[in-house]
PDBQT receptor file of N, H, CA, C and O in Angstrom, charges set to zero:
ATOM      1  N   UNK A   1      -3.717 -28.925 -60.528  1.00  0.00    +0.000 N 
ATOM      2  CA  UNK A   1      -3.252 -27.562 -60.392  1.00  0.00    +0.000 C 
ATOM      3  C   UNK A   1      -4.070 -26.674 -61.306  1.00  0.00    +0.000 C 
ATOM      4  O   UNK A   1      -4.510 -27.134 -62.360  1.00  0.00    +0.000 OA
ATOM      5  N   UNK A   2      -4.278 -25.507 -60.970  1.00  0.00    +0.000 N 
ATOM      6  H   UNK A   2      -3.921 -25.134 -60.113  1.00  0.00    +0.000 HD
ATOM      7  CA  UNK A   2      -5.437 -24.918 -61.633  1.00  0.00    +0.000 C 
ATOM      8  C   UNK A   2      -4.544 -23.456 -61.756  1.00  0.00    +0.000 C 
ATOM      9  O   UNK A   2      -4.287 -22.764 -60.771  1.00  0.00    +0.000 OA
ATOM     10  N   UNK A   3      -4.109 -23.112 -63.200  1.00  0.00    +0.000 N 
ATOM     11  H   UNK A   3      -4.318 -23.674 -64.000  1.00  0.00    +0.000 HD
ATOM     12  CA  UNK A   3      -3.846 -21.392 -63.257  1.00  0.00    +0.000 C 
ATOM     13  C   UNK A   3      -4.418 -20.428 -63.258  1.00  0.00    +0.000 C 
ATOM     14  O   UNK A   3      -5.234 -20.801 -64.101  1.00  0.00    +0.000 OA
ATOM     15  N   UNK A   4      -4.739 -19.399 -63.024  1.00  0.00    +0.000 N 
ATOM     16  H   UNK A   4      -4.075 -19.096 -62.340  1.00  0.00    +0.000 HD
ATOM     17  CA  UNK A   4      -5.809 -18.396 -63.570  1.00  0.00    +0.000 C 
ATOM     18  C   UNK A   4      -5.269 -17.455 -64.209  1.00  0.00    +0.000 C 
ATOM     19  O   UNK A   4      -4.456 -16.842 -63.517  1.00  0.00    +0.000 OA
ATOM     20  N   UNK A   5      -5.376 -17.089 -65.218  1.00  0.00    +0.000 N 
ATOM     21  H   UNK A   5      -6.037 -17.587 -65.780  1.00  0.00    +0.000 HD
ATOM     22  CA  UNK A   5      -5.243 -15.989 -66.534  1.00  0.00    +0.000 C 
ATOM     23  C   UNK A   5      -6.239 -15.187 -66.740  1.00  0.00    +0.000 C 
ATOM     24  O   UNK A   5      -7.394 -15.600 -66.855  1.00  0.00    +0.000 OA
ATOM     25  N   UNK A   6      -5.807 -13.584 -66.829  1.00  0.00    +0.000 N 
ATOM     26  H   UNK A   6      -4.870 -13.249 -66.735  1.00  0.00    +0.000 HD
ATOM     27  CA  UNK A   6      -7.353 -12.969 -66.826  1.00  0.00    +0.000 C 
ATOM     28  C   UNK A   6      -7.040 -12.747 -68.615  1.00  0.00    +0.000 C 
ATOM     29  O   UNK A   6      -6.077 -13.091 -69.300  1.00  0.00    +0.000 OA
ATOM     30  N   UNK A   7      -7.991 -12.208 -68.875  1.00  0.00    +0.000 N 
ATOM     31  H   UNK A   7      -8.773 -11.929 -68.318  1.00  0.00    +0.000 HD
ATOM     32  CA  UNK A   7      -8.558 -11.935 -70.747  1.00  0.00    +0.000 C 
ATOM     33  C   UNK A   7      -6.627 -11.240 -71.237  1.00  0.00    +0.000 C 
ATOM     34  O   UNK A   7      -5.707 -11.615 -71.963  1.00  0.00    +0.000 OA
ATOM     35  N   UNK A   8      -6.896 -10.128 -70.324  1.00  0.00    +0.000 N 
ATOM     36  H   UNK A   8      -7.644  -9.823 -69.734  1.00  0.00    +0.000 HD
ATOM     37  CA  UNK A   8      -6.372  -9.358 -71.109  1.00  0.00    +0.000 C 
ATOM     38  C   UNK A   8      -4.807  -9.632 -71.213  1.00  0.00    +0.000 C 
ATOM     39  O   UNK A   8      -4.110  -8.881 -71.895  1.00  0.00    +0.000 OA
ATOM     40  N   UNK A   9      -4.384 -10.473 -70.683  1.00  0.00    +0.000 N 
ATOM     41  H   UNK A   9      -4.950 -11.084 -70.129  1.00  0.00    +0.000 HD
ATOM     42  CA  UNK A   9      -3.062 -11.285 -71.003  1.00  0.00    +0.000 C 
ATOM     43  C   UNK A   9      -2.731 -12.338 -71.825  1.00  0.00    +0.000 C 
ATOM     44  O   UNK A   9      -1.614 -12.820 -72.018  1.00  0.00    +0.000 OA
ATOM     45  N   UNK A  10      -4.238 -12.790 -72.488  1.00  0.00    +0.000 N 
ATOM     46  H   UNK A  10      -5.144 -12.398 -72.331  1.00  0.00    +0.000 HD
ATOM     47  CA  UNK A  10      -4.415 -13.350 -73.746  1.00  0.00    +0.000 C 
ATOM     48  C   UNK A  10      -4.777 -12.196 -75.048  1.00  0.00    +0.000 C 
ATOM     49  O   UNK A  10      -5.205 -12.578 -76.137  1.00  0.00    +0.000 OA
ATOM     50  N   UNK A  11      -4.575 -11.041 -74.785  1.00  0.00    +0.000 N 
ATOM     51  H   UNK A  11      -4.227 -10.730 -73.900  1.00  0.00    +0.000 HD
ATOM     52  CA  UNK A  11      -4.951 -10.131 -75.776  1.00  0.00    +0.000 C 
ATOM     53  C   UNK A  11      -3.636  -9.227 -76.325  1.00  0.00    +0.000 C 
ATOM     54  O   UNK A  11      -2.497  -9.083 -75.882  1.00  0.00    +0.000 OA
ATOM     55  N   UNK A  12      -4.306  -8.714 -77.443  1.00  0.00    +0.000 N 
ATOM     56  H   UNK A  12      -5.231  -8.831 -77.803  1.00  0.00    +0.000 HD
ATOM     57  CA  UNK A  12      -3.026  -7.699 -78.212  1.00  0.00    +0.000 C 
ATOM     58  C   UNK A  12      -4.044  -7.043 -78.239  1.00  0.00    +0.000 C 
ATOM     59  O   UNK A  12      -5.235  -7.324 -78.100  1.00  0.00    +0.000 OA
ATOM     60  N   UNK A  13      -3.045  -5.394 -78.585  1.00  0.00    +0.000 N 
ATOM     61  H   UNK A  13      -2.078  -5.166 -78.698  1.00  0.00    +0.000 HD
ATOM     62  CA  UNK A  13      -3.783  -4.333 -79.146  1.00  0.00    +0.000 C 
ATOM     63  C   UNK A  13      -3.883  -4.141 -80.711  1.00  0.00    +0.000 C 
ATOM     64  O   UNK A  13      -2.897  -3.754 -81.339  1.00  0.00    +0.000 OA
ATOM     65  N   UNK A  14      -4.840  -4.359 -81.207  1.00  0.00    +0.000 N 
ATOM     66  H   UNK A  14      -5.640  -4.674 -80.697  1.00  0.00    +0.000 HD
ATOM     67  CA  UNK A  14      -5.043  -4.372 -82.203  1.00  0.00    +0.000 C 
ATOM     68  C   UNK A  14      -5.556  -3.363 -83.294  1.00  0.00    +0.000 C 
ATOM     69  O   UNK A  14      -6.766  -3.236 -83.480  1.00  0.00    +0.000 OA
ATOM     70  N   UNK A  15      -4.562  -2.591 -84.068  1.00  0.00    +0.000 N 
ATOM     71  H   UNK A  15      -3.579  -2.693 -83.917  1.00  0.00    +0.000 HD
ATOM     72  CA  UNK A  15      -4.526  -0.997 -84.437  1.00  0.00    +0.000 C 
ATOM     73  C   UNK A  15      -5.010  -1.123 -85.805  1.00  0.00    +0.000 C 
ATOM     74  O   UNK A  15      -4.982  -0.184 -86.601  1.00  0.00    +0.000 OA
ATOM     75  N   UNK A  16      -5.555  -2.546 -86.137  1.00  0.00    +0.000 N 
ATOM     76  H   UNK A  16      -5.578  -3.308 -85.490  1.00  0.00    +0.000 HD
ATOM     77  CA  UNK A  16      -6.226  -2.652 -87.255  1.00  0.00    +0.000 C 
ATOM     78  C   UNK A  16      -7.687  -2.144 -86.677  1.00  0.00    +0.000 C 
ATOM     79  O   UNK A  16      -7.995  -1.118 -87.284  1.00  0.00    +0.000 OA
ATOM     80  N   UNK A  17      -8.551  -2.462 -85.844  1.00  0.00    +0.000 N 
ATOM     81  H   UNK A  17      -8.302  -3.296 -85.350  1.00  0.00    +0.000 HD
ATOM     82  CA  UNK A  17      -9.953  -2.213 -84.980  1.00  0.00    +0.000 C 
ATOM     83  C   UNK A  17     -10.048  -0.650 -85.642  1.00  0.00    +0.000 C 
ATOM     84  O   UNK A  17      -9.138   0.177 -85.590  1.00  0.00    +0.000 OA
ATOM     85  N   UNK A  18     -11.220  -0.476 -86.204  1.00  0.00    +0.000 N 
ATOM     86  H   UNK A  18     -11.959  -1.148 -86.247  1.00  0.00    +0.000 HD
ATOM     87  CA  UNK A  18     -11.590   1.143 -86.553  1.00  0.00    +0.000 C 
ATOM     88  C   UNK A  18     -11.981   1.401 -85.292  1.00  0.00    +0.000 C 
ATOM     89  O   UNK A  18     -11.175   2.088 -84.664  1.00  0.00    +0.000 OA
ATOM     90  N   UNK A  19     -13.019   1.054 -84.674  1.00  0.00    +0.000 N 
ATOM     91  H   UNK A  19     -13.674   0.496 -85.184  1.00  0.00    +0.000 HD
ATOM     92  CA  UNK A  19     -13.700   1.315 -83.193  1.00  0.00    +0.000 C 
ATOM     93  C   UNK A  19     -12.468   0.775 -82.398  1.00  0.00    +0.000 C 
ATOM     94  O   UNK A  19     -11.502   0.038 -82.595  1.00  0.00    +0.000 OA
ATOM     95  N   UNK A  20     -13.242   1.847 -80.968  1.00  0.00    +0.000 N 
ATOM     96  H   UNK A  20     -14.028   2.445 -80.808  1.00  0.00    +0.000 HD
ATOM     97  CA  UNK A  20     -12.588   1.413 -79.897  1.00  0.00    +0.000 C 
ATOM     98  C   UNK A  20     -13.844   0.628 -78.939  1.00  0.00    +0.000 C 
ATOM     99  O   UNK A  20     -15.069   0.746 -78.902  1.00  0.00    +0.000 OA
ATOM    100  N   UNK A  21     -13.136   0.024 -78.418  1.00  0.00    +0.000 N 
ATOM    101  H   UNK A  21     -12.141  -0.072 -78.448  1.00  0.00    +0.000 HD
ATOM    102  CA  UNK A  21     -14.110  -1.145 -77.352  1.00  0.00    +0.000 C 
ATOM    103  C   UNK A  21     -14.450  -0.537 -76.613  1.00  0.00    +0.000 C 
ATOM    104  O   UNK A  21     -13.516   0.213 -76.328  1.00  0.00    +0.000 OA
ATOM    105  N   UNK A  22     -15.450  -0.283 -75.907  1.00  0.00    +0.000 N 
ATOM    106  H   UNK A  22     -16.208  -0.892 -76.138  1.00  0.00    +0.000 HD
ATOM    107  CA  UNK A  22     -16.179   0.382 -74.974  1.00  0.00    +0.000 C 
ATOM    108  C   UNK A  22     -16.108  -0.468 -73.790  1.00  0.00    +0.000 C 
ATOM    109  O   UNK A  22     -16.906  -1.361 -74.076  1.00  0.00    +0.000 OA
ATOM    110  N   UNK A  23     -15.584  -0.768 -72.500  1.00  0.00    +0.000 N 
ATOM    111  H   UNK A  23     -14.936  -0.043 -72.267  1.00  0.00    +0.000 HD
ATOM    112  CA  UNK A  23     -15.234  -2.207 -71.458  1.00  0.00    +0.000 C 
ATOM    113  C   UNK A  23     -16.380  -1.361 -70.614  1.00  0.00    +0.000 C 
ATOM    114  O   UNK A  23     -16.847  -0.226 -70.710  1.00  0.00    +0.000 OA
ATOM    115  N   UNK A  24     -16.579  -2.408 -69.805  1.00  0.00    +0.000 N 
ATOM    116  H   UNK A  24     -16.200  -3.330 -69.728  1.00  0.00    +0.000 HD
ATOM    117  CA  UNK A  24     -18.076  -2.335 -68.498  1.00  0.00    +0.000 C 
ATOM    118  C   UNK A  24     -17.554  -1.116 -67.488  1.00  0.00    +0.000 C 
ATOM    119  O   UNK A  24     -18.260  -0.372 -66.807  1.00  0.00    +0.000 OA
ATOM    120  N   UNK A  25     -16.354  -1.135 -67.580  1.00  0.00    +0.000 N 
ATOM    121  H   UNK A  25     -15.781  -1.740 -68.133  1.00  0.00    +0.000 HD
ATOM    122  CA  UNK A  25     -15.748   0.600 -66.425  1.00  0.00    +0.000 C 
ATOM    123  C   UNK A  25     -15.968   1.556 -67.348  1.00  0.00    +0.000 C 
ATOM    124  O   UNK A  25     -15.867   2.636 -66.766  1.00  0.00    +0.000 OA
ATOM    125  N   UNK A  26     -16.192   1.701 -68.379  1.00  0.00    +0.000 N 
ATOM    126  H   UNK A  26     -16.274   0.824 -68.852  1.00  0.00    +0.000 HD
ATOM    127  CA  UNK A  26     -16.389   3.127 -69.371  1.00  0.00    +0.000 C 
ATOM    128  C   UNK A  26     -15.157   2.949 -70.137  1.00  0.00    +0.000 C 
ATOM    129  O   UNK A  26     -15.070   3.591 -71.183  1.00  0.00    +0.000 OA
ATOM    130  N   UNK A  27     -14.110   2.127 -69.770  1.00  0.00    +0.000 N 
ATOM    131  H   UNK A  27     -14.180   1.605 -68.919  1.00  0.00    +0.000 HD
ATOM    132  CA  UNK A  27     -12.452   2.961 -70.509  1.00  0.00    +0.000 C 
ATOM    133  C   UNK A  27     -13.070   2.345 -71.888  1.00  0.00    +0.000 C 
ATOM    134  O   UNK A  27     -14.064   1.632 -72.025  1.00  0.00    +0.000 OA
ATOM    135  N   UNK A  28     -11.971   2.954 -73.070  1.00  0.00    +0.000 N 
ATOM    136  H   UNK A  28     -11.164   3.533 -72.959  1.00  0.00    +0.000 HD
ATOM    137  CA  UNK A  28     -12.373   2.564 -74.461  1.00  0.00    +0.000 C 
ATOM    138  C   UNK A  28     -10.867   2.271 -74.794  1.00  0.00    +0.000 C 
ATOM    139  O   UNK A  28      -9.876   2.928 -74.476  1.00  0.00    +0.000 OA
ATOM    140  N   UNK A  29     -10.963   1.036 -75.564  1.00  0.00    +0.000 N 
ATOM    141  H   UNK A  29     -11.768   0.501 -75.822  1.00  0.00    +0.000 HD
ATOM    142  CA  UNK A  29      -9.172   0.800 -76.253  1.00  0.00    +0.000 C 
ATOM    143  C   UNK A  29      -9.030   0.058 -77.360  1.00  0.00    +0.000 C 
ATOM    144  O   UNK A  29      -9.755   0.443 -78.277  1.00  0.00    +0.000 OA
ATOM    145  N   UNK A  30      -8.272  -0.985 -77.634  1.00  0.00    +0.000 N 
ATOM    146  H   UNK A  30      -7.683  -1.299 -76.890  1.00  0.00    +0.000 HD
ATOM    147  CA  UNK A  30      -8.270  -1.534 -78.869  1.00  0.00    +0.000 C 
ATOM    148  C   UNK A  30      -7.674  -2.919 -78.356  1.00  0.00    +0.000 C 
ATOM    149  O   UNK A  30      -7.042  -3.671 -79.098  1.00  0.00    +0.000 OA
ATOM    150  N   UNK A  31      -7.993  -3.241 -76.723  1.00  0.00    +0.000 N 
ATOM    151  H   UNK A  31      -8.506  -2.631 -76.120  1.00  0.00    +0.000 HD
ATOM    152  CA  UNK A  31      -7.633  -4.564 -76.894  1.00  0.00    +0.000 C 
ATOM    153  C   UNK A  31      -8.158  -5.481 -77.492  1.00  0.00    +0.000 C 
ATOM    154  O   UNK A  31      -9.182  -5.143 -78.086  1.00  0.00    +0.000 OA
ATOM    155  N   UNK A  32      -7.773  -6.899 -77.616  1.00  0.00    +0.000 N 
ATOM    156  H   UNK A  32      -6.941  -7.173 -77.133  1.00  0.00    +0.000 HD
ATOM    157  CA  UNK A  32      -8.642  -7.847 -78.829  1.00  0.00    +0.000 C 
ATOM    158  C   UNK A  32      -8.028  -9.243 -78.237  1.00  0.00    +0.000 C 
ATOM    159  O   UNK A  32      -6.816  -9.413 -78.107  1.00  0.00    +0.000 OA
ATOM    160  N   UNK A  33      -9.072 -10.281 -77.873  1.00  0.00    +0.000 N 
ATOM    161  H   UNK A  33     -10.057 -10.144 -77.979  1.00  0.00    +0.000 HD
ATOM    162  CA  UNK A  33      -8.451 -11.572 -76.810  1.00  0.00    +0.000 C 
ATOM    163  C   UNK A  33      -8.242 -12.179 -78.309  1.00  0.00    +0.000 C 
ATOM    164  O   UNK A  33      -9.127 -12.243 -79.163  1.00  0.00    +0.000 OA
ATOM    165  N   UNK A  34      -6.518 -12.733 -78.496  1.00  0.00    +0.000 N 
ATOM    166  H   UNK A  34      -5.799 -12.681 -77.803  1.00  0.00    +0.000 HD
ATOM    167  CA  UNK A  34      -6.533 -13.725 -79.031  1.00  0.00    +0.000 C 
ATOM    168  C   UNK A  34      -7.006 -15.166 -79.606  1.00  0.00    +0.000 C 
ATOM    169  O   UNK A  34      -6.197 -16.088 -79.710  1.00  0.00    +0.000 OA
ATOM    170  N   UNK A  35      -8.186 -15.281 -79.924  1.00  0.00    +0.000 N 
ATOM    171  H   UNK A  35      -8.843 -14.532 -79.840  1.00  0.00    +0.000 HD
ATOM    172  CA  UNK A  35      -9.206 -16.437 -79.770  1.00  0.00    +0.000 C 
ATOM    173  C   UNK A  35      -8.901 -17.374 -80.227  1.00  0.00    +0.000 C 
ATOM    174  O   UNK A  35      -8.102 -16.971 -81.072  1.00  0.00    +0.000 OA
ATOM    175  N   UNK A  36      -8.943 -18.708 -80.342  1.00  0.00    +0.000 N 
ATOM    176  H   UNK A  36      -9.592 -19.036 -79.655  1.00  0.00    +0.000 HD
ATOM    177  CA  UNK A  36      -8.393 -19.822 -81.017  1.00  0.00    +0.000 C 
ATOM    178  C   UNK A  36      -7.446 -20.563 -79.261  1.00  0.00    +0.000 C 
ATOM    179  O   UNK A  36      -7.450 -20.317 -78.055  1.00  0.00    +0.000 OA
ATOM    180  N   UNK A  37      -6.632 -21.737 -80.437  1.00  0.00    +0.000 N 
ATOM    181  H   UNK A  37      -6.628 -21.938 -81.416  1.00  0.00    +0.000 HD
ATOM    182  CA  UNK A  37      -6.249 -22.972 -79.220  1.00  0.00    +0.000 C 
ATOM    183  C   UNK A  37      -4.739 -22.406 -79.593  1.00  0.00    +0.000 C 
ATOM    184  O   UNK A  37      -4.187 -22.296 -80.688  1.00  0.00    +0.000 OA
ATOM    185  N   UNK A  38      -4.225 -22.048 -78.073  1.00  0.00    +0.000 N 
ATOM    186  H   UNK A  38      -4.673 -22.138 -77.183  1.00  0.00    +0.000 HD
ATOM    187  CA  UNK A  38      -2.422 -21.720 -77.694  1.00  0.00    +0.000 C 
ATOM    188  C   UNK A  38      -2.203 -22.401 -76.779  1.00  0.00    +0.000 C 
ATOM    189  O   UNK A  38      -3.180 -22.650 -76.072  1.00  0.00    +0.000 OA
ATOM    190  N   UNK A  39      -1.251 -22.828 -76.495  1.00  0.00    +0.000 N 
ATOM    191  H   UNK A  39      -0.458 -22.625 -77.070  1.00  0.00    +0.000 HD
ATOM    192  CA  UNK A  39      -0.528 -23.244 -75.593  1.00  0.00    +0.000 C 
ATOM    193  C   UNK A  39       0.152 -22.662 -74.729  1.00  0.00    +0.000 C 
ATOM    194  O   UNK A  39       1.087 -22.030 -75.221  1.00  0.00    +0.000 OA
ATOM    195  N   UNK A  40       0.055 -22.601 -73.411  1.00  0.00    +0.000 N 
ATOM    196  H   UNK A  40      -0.705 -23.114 -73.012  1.00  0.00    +0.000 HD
ATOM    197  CA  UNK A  40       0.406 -22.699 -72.338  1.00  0.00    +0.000 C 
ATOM    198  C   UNK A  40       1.852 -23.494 -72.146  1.00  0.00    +0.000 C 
ATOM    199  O   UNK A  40       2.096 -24.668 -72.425  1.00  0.00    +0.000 OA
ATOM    200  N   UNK A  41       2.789 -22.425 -71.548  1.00  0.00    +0.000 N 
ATOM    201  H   UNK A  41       2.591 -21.472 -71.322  1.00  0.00    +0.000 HD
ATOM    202  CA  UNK A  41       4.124 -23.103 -71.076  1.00  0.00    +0.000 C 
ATOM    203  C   UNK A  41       4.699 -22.548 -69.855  1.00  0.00    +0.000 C 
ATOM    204  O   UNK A  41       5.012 -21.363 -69.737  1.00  0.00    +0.000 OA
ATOM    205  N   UNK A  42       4.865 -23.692 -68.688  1.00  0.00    +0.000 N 
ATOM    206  H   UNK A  42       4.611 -24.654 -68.783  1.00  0.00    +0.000 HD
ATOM    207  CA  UNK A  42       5.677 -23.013 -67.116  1.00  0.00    +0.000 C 
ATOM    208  C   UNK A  42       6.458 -23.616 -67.419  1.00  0.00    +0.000 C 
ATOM    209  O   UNK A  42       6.245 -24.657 -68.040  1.00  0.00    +0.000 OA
ATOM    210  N   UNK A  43       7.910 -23.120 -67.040  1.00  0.00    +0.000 N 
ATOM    211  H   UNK A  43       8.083 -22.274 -66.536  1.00  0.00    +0.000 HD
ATOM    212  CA  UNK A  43       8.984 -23.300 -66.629  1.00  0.00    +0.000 C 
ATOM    213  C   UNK A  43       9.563 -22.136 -65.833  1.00  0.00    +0.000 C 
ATOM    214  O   UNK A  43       8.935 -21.117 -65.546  1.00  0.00    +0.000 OA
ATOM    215  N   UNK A  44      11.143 -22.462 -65.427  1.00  0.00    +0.000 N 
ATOM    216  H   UNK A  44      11.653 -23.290 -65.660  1.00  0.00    +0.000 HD
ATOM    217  CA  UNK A  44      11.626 -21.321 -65.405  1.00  0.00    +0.000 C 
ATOM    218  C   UNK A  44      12.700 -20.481 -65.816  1.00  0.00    +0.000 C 
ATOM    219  O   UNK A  44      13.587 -19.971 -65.131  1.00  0.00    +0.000 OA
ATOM    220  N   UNK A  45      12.443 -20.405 -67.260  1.00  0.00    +0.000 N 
ATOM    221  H   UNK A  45      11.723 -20.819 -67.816  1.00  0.00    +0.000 HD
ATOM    222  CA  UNK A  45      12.824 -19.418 -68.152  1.00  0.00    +0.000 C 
ATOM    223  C   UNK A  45      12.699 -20.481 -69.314  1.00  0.00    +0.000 C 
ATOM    224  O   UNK A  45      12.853 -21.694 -69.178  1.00  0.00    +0.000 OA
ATOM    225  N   UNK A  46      12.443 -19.923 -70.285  1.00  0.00    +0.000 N 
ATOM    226  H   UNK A  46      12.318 -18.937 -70.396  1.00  0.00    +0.000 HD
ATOM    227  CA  UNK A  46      12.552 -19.969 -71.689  1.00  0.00    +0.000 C 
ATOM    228  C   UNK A  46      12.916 -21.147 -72.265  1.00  0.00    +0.000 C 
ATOM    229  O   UNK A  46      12.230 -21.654 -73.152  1.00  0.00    +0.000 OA
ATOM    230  N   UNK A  47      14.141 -21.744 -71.770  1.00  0.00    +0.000 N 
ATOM    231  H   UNK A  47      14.698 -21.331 -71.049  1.00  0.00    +0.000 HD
ATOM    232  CA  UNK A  47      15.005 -22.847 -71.964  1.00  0.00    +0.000 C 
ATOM    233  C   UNK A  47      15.132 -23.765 -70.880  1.00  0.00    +0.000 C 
ATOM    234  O   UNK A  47      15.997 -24.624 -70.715  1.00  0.00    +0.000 OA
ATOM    235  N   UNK A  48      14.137 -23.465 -70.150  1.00  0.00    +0.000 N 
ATOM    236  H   UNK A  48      13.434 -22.767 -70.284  1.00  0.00    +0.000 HD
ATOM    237  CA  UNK A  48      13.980 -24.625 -69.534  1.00  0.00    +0.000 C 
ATOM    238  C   UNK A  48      12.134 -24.779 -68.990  1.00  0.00    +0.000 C 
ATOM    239  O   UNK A  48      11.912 -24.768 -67.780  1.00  0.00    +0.000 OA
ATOM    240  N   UNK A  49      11.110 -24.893 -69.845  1.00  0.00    +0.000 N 
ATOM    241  H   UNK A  49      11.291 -24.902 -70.828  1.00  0.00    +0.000 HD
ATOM    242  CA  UNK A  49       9.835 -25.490 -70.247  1.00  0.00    +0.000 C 
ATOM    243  C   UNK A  49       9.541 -26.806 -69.380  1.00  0.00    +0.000 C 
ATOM    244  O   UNK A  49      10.014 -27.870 -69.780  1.00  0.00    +0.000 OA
ATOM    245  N   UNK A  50       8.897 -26.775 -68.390  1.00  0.00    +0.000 N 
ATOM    246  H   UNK A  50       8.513 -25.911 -68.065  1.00  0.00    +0.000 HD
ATOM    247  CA  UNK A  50       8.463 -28.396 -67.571  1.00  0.00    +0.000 C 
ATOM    248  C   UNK A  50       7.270 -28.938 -67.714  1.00  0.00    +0.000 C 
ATOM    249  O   UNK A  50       6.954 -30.128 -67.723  1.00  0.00    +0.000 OA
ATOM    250  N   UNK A  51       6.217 -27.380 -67.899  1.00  0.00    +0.000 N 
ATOM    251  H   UNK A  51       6.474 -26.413 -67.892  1.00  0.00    +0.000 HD
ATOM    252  CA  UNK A  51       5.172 -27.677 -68.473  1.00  0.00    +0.000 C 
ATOM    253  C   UNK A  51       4.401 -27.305 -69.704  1.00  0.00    +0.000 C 
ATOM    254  O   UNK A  51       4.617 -26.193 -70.185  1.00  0.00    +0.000 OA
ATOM    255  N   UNK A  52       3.685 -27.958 -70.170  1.00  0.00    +0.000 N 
ATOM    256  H   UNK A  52       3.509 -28.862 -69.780  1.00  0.00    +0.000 HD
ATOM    257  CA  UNK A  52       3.074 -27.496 -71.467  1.00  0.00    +0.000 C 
ATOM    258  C   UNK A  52       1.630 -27.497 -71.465  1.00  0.00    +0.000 C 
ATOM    259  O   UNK A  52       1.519 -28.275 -70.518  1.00  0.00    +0.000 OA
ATOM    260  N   UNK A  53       0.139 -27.169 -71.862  1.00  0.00    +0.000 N 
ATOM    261  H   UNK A  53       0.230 -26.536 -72.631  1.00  0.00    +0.000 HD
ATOM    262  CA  UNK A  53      -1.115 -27.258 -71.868  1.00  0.00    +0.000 C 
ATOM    263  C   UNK A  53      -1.396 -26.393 -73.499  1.00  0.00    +0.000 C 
ATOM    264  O   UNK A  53      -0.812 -25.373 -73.864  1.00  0.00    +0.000 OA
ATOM    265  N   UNK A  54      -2.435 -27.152 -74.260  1.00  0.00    +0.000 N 
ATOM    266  H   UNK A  54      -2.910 -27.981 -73.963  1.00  0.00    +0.000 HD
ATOM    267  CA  UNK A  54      -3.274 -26.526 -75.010  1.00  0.00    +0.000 C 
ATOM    268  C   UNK A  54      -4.697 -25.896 -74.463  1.00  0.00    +0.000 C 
ATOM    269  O   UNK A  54      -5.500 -26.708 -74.003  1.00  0.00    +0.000 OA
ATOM    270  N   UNK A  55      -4.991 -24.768 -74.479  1.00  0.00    +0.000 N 
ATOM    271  H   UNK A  55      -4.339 -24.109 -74.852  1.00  0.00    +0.000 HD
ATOM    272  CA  UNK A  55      -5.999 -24.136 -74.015  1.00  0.00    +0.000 C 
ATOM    273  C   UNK A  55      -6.598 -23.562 -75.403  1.00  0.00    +0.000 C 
ATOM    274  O   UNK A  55      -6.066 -23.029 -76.376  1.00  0.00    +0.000 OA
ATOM    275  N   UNK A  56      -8.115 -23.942 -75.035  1.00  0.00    +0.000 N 
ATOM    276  H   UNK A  56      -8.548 -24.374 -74.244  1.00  0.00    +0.000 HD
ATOM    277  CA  UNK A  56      -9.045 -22.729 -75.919  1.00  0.00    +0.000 C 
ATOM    278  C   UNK A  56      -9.491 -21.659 -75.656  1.00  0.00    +0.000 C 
ATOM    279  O   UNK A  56     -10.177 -21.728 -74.637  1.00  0.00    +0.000 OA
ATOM    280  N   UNK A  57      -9.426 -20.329 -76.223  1.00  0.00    +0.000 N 
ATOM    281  H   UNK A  57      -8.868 -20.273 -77.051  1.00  0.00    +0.000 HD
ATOM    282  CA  UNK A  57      -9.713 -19.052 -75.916  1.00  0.00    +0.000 C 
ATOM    283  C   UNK A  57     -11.078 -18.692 -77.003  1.00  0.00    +0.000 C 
ATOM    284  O   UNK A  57     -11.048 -18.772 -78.231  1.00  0.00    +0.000 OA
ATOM    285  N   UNK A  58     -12.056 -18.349 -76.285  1.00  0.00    +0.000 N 
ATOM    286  H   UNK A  58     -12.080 -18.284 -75.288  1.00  0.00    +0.000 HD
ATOM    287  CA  UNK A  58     -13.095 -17.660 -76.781  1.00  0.00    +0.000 C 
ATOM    288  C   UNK A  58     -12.910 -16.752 -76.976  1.00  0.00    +0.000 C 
ATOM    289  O   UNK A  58     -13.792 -16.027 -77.435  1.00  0.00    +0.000 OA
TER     290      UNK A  58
């Protein structure tokens, strides 16, 4: 089974950033991809978790 996640649902806005990011459409913001290894969890809801994955984020 294969998920797809785009960037910016691994990201926060980050209001520490002096600059704003300049993205390939022109917009400018302060998102920032969480980088490092998180885990991944499906279920359905909260308290009930079926699956789990460690993923690395660049």
């Amino acid at each position: 089974m294969t998920i797809h996640v785009n960037e910016r649902s691994l990201s926060y806005w980050n209001s520490n950033q002096a600059e704003l990011t300049e993205r390939e459409d022109g917009t400018k913001d302060k998102w920032t991809v969480a980088a490092g290894t998180r885990t991944l969890y499906v279920g359905a809801a909260s308290d009930n978790l079926i699956l789990s994955a460690d993923i690395e984020v660049g």
